[in-house]
C-alpha positions in Angstrom: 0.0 0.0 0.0 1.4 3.7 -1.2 1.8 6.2 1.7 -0.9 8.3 2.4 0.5 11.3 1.4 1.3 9.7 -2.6 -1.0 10.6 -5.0 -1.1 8.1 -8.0 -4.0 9.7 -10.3 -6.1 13.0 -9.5 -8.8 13.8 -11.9 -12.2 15.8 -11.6 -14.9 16.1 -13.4 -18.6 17.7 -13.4 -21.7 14.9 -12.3 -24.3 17.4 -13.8 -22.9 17.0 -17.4 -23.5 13.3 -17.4 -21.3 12.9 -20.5 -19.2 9.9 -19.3 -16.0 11.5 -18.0 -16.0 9.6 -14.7 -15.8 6.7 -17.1 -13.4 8.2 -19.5 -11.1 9.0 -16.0 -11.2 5.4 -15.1 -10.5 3.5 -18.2 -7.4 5.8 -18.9 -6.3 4.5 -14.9 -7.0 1.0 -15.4 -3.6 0.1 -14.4 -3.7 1.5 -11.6 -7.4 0.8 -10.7 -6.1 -3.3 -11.0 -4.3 -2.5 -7.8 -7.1 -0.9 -5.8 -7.4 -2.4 -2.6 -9.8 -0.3 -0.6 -12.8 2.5 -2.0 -14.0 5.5 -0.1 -17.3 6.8 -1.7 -19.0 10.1 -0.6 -22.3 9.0 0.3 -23.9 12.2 0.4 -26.6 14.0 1.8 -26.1 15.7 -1.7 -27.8 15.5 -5.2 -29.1 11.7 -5.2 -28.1 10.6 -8.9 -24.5 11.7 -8.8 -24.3 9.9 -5.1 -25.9 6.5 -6.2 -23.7 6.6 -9.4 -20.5 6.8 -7.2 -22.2 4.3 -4.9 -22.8 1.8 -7.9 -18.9 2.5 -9.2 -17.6 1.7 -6.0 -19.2 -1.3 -6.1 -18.1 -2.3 -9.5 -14.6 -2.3 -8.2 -15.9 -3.9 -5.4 -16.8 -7.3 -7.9 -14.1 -6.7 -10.3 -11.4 -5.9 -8.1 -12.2 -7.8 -4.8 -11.6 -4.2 -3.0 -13.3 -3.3 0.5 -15.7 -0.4 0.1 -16.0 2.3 2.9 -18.5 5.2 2.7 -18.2 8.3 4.1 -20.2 11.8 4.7 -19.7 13.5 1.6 -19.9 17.3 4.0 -16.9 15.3 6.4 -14.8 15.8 3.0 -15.9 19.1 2.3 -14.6 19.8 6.1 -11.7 18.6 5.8 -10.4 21.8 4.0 -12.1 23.9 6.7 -10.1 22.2 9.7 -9.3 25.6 10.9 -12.9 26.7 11.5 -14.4 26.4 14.3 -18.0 27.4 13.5 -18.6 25.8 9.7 -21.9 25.0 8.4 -21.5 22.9 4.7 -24.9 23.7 2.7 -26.2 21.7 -0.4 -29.0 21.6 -2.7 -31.6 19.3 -1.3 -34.4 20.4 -4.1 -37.7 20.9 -2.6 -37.0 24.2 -1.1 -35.0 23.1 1.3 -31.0 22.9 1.8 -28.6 20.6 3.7 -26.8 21.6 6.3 -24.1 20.1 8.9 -22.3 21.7 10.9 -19.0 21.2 12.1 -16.1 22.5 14.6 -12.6 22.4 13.3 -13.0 20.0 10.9 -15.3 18.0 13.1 -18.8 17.2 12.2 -21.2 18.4 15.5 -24.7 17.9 13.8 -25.6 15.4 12.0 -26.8 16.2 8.4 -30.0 17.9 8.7 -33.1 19.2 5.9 -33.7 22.9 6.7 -36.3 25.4 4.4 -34.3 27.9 2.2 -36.2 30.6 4.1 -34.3 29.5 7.7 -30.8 29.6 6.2 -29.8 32.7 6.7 -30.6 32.5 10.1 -29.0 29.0 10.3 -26.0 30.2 9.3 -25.8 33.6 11.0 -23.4 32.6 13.9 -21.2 30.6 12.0 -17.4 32.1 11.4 -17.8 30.2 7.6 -20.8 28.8 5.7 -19.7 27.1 2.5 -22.3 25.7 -0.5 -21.3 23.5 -3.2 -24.4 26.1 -5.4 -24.0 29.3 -6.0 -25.9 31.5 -3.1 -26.2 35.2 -2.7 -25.4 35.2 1.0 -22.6 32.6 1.0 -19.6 34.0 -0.3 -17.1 30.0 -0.4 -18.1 27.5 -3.2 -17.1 24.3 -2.0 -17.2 20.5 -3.5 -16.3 17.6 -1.5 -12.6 16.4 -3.3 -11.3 13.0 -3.6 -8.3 13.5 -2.1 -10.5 14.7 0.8 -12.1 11.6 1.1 -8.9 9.6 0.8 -7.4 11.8 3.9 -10.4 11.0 5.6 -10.8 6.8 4.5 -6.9 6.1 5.7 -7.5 7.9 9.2 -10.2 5.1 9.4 -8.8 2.0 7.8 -9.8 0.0 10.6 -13.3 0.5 9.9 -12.9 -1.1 5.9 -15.0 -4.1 6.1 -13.1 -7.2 5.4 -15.8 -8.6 3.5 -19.2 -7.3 1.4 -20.9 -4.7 3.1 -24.0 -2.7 2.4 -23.1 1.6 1.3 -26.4 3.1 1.9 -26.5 6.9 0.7 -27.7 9.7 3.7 -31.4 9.5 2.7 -32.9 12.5 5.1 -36.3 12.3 4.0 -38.5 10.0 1.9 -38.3 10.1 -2.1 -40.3 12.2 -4.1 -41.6 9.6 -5.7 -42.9 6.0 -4.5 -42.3 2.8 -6.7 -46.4 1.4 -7.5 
């Protein structure tokens, strides 16, 4: 296993284009993706498609590789790069007319993931030294994604907790679908 401060391959791309680059990224790492031992997956809260389609990657390398998967709050990795904050709230898009929001105290996560009404953010986040969003919002100033390399920091502090075997990634569901199969 590489130190964790070695990088092998860093690559972004945009979920909300949905033209195939995460697969593009992968398939020019498949060398190094045939020597993928363990997965960390952001699990959200965040937008659901883009969190189950990391979810059901993960668990391709899962079968294909034999690799432990580990989830992990998608806002912890977002954190991570506000360790120095000690009031942070991390807000997302939750549709709806409502936002998610956790809050967090040097890099710590103090609330768990919560739904609030776009009406009570500003008041949500009026005591906070830093309120980040990974959308664009008039009244918060820090875009912010949750990074890979984030989630990495975050999945070899916690190595212990890989599963040795198959386990079950649920993503941060805070409220019932939209829509109910019939």
């Amino acid at each position: 296993m590489a130190d964790k401060n070695t990088i092998s391959a860093q690559a972004s791309w945009s979920g909300g284009h949905r033209d195939g680059s995460l697969f593009r990224c992968l398939a020019e790492r498949s060398e190094l993706i045939r020597k993928v031992e363990r997965v960390a997956v952001g699990i959200g809260p965040g937008r659901f498609s883009g969190i189950r389609v990391a979810i059901a990657v993960a668990y391709g390398l899962r079968l294909s590789q034999g690799c432990s998967v580990l989830g992990i709050c998608s806002s912890d990795a977002v954190a991570r790069r506000f360790a120095s904050i000690s009031h942070l709230g991390v807000l997302s898009d939750a549709k709806r007319g409502e936002r998610y929001l956790c809050l967090f105290d040097n890099g710590h996560r103090v609330s768990p993931p919560q739904t609030i009404p776009n009406a009570a953010v500003k008041k949500a986040i009026s005591g906070l030294e830093l309120a980040v969003s990974a959308e664009p919002l008039s009244y918060v100033a820090t875009r912010a994604f949750p990074l890979a390399s984030a989630l990495a920091e975050i999945a070899w502090e916690r190595l212990d907790e890989f599963p040795s075997g198959e386990n079950k990634i649920e993503p941060i569901y805070l409220r019932e679908p939209a829509f109910a199969p019939s």
